[in-house]
Rosetta silent file (secondary structure, phi, psi, omega in degrees, C-alpha in Angstrom):
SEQUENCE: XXXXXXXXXXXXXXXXXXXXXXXXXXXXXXXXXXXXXXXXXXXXXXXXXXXXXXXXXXXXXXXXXXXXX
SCORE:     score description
SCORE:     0.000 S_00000001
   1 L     0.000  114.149  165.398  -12.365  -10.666   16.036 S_00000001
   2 L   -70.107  165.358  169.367  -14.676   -8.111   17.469 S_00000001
   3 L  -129.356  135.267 -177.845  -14.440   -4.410   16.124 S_00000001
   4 L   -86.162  128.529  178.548  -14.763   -1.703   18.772 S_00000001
   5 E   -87.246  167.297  157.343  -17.588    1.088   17.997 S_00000001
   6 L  -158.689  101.149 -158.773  -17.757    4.217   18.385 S_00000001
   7 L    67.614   20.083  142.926  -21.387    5.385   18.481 S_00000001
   8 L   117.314  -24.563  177.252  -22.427    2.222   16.705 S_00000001
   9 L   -81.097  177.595 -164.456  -19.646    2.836   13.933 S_00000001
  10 E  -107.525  156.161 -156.778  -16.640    1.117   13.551 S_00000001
  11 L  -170.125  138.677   51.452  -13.786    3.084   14.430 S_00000001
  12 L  -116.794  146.636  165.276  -10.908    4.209   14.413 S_00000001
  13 E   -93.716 -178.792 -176.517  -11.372    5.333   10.349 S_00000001
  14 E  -156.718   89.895 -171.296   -8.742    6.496    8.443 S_00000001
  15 L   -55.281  142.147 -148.528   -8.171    9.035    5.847 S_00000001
  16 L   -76.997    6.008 -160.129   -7.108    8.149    2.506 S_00000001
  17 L   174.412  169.946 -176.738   -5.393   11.999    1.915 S_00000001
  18 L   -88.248  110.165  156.209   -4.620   15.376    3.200 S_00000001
  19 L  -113.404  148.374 -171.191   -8.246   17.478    3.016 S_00000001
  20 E  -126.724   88.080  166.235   -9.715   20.579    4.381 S_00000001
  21 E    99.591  -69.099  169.360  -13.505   20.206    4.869 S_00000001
  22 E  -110.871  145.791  155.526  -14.312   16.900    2.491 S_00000001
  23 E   170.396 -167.464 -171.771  -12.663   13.956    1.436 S_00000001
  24 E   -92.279  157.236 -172.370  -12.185   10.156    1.833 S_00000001
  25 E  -141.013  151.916  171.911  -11.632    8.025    4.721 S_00000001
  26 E  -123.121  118.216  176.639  -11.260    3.934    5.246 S_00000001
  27 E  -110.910  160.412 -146.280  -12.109    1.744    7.840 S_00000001
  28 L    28.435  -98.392  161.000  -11.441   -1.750    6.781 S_00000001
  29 L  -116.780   16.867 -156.434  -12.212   -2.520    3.279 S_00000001
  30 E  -113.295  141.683  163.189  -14.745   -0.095    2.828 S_00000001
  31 E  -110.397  142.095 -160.188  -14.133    3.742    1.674 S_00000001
  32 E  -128.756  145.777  178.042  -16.857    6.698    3.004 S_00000001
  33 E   -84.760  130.801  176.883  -17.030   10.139    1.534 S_00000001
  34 E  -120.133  144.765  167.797  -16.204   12.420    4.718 S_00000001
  35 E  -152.436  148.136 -159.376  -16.286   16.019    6.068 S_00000001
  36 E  -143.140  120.724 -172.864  -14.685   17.893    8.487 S_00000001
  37 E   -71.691   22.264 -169.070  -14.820   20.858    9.831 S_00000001
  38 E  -146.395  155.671 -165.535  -10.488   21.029   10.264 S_00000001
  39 E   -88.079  170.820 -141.115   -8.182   20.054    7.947 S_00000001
  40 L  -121.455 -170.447  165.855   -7.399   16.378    8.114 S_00000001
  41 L  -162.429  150.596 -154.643   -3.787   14.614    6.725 S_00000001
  42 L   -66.714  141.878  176.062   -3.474   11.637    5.162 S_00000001
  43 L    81.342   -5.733  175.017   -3.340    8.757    7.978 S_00000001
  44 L   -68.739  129.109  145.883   -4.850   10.597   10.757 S_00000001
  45 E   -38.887  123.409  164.735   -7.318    8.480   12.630 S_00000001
  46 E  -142.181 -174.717 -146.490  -10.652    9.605   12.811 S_00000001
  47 E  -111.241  169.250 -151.505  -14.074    9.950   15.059 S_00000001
  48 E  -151.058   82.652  176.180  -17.525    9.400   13.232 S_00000001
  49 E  -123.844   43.558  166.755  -19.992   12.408   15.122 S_00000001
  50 E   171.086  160.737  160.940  -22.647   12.647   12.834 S_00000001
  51 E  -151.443  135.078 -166.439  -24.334   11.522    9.348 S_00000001
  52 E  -143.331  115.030  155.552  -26.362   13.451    6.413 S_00000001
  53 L    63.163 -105.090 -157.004  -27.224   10.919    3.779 S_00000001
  54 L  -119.315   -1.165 -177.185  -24.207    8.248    2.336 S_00000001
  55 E  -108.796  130.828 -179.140  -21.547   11.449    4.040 S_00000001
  56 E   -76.721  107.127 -178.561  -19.968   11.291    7.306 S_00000001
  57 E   -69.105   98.527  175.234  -19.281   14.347   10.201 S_00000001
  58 E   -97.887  179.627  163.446  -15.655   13.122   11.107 S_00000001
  59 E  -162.203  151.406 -176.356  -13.250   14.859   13.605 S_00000001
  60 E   -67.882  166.080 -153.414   -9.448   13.709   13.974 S_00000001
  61 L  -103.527  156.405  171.278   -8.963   11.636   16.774 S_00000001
  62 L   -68.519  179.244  177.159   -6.569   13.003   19.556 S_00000001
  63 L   -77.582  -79.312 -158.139   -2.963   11.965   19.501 S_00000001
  64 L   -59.671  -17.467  128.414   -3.060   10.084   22.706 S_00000001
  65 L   -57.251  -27.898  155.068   -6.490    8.034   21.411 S_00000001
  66 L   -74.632   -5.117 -171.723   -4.090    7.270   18.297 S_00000001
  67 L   -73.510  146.653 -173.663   -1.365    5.835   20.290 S_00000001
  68 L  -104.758  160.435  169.754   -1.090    2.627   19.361 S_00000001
  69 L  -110.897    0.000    0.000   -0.298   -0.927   21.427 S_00000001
């Protein structure tokens, strides 16, 4: 199986919870400490546009880039 990047990360991730400005997100098996400048709800797909240290610059993904096949 390949996994489609997005800017070298694996993508789409997916937040574990409803947060405003930090919290966690999962792509696979793996969980990443995240932050965002908009508030995020649990299951929204998100974009990976930046990194400072072990924390991640997300941004939710659009609805129509979440549609699924």
């Amino acid at each position: 199986m390949r996994i489609a990047t997005e800017g070298g990360w694996p993508c789409p991730f997916v937040a574990l919870g409803d947060f405003d400005g930090d919290g966690w997100a999962r792509v696979h098996s793996e969980l990443w400490k995240v932050v965002s400048e908009g508030p995020v709800r649990k299951g929204q797909k998100l974009r990976v546009e930046g990194v400072e240290g072990l924390i991640l610059k997300v941004s939710v993904l659009p609805e129509k880039t979440r549609g699924g096949a």
